[in-house]
N, CA, C and O of each residue as an XYZ file, in Angstrom:
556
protein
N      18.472    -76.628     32.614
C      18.929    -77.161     31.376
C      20.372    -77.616     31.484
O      21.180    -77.106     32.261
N      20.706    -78.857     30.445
C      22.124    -78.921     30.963
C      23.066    -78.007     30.064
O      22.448    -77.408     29.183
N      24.383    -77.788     30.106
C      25.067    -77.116     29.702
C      25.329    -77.522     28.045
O      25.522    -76.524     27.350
N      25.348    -78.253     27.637
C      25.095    -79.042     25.893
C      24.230    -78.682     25.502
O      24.504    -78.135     24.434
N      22.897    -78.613     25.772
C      21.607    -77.685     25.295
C      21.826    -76.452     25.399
O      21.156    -75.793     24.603
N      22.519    -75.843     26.085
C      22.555    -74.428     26.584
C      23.717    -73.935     25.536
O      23.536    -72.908     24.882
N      25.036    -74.784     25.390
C      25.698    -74.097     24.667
C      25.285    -74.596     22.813
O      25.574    -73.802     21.917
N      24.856    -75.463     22.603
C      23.987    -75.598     21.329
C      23.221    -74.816     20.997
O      23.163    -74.472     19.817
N      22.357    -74.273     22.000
C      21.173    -72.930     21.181
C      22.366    -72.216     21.300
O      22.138    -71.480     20.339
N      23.344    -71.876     21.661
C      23.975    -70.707     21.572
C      25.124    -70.425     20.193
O      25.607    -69.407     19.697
N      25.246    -71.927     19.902
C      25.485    -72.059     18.668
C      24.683    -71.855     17.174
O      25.179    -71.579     16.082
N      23.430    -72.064     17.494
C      22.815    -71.876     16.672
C      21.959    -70.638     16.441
O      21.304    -70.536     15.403
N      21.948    -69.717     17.357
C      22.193    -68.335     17.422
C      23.104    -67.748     16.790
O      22.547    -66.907     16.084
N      23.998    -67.722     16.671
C      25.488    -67.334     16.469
C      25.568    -67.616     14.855
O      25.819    -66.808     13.961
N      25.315    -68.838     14.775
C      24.910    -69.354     12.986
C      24.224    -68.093     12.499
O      24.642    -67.220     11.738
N      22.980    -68.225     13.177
C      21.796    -67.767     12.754
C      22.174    -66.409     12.695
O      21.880    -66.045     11.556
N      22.689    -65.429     13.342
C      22.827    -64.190     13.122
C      24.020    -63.870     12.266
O      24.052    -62.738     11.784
N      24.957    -64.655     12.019
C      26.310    -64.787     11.293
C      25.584    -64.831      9.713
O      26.229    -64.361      8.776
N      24.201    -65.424      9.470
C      23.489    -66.234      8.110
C      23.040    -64.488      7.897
O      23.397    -63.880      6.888
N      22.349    -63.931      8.827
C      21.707    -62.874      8.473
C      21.954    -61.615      8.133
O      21.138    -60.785      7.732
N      23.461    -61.449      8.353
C      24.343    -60.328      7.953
C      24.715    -60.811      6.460
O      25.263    -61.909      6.368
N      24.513    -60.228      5.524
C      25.525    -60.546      4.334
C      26.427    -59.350      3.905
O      25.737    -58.349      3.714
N      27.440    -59.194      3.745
C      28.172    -58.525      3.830
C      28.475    -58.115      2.490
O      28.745    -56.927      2.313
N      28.475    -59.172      1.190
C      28.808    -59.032     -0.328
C      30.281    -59.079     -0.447
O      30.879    -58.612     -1.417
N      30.790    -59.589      0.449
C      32.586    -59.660      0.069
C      32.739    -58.508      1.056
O      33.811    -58.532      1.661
N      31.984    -57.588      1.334
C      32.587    -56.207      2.073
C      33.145    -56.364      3.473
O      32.819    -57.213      4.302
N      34.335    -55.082      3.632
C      34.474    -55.755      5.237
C      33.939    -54.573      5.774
O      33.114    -53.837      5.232
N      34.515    -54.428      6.988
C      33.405    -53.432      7.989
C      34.320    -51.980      7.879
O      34.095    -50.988      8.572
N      35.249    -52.075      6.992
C      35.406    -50.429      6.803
C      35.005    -50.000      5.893
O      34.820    -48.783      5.873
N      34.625    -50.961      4.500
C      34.223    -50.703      3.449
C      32.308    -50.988      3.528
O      31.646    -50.954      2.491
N      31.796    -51.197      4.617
C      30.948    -51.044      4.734
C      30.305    -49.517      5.640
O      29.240    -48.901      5.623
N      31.472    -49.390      6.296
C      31.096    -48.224      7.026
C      31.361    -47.052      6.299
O      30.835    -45.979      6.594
N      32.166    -47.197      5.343
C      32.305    -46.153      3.949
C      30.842    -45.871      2.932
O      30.395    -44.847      2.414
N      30.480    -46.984      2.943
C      29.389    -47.379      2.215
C      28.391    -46.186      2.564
O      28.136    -45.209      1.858
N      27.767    -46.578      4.126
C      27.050    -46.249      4.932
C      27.065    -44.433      4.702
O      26.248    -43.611      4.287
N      28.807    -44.372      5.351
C      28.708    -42.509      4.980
C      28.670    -42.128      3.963
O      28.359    -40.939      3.897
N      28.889    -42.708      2.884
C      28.827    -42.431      1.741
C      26.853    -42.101      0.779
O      26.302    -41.465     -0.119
N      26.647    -42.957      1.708
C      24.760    -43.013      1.380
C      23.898    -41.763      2.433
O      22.795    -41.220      2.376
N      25.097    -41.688      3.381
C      24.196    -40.559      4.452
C      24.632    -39.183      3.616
O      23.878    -38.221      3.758
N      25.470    -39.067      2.996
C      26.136    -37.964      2.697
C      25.401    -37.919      1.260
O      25.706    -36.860      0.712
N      24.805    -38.459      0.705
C      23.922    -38.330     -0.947
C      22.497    -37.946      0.125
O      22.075    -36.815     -0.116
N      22.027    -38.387      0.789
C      21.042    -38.337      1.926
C      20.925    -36.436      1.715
O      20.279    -35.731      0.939
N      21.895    -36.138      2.826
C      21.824    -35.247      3.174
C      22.161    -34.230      1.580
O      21.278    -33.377      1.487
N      22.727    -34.183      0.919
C      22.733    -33.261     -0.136
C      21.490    -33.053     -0.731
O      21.024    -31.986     -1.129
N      20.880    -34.419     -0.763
C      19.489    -34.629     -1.542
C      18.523    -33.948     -0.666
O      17.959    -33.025     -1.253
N      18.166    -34.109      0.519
C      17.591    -33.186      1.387
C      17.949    -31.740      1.129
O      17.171    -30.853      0.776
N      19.180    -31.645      1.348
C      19.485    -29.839      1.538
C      19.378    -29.374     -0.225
O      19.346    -28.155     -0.393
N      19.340    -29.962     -1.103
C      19.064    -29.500     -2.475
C      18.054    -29.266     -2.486
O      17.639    -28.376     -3.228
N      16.971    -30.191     -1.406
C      15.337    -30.165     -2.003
C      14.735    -28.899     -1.210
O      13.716    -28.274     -1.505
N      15.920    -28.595      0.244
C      15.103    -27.304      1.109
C      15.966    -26.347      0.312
O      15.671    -25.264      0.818
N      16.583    -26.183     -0.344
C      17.569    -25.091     -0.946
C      16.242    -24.373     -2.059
O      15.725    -23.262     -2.174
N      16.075    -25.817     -2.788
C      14.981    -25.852     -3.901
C      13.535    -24.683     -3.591
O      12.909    -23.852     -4.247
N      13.509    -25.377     -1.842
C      11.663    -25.423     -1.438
C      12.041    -23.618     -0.909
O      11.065    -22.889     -0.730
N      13.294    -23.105     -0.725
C      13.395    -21.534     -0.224
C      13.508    -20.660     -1.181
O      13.171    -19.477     -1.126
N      14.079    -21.340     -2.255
C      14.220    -20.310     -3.723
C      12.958    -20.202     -4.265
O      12.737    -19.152     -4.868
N      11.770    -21.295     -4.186
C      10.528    -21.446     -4.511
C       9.537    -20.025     -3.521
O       8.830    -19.081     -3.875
N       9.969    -20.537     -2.283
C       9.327    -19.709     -1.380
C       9.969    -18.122     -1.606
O       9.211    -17.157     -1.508
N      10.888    -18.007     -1.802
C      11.334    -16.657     -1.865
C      10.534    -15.930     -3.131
O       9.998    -14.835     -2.964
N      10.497    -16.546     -4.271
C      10.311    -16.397     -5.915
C       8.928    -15.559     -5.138
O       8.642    -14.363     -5.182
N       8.127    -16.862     -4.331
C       6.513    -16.453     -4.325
C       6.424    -14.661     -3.499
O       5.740    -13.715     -3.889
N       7.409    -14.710     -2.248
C       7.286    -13.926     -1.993
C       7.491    -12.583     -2.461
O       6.935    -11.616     -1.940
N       8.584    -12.478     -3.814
C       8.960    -11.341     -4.577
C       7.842    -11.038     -5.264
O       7.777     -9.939     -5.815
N       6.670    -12.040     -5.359
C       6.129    -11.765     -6.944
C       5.243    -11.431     -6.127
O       4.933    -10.252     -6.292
N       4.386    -12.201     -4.873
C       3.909    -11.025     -3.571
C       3.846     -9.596     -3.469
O       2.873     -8.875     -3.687
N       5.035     -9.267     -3.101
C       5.694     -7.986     -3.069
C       5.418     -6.650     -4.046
O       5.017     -5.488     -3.983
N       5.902     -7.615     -4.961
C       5.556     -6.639     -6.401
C       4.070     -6.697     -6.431
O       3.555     -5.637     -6.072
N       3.308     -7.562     -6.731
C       1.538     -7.354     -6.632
C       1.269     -6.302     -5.787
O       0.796     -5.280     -6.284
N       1.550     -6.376     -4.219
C       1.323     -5.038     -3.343
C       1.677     -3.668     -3.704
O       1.104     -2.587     -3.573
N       3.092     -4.137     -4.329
C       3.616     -2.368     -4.391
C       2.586     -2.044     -5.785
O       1.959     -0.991     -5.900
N       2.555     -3.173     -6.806
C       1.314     -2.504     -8.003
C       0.419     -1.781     -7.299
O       0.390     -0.551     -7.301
N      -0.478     -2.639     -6.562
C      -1.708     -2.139     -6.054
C      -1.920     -1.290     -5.667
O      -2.941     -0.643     -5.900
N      -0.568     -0.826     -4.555
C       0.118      0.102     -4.122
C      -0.405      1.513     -4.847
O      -1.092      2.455     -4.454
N       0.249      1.195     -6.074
C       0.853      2.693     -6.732
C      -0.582      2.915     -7.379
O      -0.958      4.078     -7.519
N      -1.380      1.906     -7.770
C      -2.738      2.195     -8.421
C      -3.392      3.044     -7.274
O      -3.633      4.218     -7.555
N      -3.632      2.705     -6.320
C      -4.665      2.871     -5.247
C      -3.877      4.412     -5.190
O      -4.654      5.366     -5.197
N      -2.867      4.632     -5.152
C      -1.865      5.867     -4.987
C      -2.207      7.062     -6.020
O      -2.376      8.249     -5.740
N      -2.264      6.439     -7.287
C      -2.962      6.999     -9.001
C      -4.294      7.631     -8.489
O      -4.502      8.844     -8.457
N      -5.188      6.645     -8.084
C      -6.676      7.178     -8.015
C      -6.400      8.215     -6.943
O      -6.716      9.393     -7.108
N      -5.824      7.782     -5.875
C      -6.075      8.616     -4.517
C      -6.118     10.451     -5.227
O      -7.015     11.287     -5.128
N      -4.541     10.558     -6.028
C      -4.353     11.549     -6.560
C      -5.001     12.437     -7.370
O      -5.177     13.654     -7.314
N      -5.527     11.014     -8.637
C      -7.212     12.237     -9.477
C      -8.284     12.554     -8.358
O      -9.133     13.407     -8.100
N      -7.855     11.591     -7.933
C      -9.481     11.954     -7.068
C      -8.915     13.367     -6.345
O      -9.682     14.327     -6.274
N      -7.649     13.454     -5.853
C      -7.386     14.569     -5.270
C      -7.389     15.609     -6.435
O      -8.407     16.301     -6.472
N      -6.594     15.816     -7.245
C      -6.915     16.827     -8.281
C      -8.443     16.981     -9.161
O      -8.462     17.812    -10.069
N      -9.543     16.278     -8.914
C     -10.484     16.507     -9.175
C     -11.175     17.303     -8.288
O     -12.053     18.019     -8.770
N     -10.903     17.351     -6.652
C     -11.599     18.106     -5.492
C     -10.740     19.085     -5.808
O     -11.331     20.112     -5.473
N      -9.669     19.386     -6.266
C      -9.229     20.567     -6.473
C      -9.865     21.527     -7.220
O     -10.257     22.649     -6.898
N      -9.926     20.767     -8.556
C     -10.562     21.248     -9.951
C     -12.289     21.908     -9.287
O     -12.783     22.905     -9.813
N     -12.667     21.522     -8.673
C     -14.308     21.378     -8.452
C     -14.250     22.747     -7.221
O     -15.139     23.600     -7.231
N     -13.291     22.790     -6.379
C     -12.853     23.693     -5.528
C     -12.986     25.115     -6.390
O     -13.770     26.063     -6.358
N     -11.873     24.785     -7.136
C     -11.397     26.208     -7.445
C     -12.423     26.507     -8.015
O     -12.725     27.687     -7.839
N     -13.540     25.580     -9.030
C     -14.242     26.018    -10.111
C     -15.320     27.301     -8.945
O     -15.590     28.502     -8.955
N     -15.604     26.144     -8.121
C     -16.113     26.527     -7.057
C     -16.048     28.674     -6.342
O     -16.764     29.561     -5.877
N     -14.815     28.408     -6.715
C     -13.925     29.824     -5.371
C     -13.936     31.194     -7.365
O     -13.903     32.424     -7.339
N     -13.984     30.388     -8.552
C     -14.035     31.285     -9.534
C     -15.529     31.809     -9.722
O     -15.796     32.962    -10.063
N     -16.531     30.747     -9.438
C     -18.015     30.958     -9.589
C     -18.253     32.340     -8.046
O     -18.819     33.432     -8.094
N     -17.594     31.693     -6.936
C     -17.873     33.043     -6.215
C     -17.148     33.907     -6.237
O     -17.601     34.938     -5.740
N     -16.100     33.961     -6.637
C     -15.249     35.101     -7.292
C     -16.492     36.380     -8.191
O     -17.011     37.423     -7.794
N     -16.551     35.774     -9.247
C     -17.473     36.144    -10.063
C     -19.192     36.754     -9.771
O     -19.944     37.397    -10.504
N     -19.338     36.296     -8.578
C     -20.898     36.145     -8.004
C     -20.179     37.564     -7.017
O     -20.767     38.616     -7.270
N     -19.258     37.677     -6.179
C     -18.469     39.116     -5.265
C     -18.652     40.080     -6.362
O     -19.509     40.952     -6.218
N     -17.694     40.013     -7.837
C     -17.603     41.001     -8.822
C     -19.216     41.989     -8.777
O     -19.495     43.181     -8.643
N     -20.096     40.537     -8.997
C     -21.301     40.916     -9.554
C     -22.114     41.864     -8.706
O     -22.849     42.832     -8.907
N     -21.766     41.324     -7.897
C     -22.633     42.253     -5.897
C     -21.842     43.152     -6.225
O     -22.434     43.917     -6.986
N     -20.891     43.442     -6.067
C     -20.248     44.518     -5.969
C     -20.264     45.871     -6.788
O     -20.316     47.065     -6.494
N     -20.193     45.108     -7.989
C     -20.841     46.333     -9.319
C     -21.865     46.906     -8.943
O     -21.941     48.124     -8.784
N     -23.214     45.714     -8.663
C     -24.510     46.055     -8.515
C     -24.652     47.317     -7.458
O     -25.403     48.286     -7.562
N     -23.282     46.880     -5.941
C     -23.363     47.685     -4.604
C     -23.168     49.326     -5.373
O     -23.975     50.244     -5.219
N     -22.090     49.388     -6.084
C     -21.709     50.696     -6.741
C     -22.976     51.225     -7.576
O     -23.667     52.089     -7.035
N     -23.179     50.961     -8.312
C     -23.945     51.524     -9.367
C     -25.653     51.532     -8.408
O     -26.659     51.986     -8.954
N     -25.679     51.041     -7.180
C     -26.896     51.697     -5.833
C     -26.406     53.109     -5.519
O     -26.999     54.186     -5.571
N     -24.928     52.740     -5.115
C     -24.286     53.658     -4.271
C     -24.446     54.864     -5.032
O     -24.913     55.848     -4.459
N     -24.132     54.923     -6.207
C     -23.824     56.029     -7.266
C     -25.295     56.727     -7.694
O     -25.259     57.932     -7.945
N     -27.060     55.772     -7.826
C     -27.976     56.596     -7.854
C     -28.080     56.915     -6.493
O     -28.266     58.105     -6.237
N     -27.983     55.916     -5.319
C     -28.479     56.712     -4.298
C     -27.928     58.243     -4.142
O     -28.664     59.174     -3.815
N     -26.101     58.417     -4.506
C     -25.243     59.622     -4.245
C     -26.308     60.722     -5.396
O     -26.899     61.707     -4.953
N     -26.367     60.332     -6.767
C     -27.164     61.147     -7.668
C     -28.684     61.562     -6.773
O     -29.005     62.731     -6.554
N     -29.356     60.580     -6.410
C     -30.620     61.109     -5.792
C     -30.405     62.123     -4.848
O     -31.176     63.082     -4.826
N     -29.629     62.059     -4.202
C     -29.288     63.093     -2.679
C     -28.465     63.878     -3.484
O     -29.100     64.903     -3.235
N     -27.390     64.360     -4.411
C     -27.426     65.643     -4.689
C     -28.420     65.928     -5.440
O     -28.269     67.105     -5.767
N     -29.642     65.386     -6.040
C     -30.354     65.937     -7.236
C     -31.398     67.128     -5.604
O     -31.941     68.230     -5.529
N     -31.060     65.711     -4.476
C     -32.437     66.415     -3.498
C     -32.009     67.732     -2.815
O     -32.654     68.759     -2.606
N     -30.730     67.401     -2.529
C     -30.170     68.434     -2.125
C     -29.977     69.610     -3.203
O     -30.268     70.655     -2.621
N     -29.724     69.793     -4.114
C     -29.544     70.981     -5.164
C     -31.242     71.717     -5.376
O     -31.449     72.916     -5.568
N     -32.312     70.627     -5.278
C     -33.410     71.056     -4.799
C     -33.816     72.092     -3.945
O     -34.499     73.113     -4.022
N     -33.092     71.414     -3.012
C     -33.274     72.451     -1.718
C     -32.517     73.392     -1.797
O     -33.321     74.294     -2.033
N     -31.765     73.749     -1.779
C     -30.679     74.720     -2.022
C     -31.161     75.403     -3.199
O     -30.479     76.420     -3.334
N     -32.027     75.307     -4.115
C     -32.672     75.949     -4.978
C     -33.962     76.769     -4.097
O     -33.893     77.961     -3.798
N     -34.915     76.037     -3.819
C     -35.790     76.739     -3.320
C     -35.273     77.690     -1.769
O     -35.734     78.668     -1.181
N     -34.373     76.994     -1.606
C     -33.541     78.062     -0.088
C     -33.194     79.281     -0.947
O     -33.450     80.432     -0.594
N     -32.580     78.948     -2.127
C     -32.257     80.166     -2.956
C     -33.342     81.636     -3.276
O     -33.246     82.857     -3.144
N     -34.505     80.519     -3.825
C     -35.646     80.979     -3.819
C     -36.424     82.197     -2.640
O     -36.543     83.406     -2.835
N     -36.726     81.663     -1.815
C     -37.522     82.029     -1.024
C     -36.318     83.344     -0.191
O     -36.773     84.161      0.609
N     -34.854     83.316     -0.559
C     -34.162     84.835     -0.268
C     -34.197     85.370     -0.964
O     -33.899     86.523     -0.649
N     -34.546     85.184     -2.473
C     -34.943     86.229     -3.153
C     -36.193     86.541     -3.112
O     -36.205     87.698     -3.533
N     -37.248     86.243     -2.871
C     -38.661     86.500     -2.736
C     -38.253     86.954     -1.529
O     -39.063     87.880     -1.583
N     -37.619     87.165     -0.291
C     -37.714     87.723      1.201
C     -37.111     88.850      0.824
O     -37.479     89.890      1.368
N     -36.007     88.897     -0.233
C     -35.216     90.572     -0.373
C     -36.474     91.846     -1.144
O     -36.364     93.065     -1.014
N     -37.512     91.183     -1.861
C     -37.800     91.800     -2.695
C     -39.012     92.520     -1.564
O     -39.767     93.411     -1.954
């Protein structure tokens, strides 16, 4: 190509990308102000929305928390009647054989006491007719 064609597209490049920037009157510090100025609403707007999305997430997890420890203390409630009911049923339990020992036991005595009456009634028997039969041997 000759050098007139060559430096003509290069002119009209140069147009052409000079056309495609518009600037609005701005120059390039007040554009680069611009710029940080839009990254910096950027970023607040982001970190407001994860600030937002952790106070959200935290909220869920407290109210989490608390549901468990409820459940917690219910499941904790029953565990306990249920424990003071095996108690209740226990003891009723240990008073019924309490009561059932008393009963044997009276019954054991009041054996013990005719059997003791039968054996001295048998023995005073004997010892009667032993009595007996030395006076019928003296006479």
């Amino acid at each position: 190509m000759k050098i007139t064609t060559i430096s003509g597209i290069m002119l009209a490049v140069a147009v052409l990308v000079s056309g495609c920037n518009k600037n609005d009157g701005m120059g390039p510090a007040q554009e680069a102000g611009k710029a940080i100025d839009n990254t910096g609403a950027a970023v607040a707007t982001e970190s407001r929305e994860a600030v937002q999305a952790a106070d959200a997430a935290a909220e869920r997890a407290g109210d989490k928390m608390e549901a468990a420890a409820d459940t917690a203390g219910a499941k904790m409630d029953a565990a306990g009647e249920r424990a003071e009911a095996a108690a209740d049923r226990a003891g009723a339990r240990l008073d019924a054989a309490g009561n059932e020992i008393k009963q044997e036991t009276r019954e054991a005595a009041r054996d013990a006491k005719e059997a003791t009456s039968d054996a001295t009634a048998a023995a005073g028997r004997s010892v009667e007719r032993a009595g007996e039969k030395m006076q019928d041997a003296s006479k």
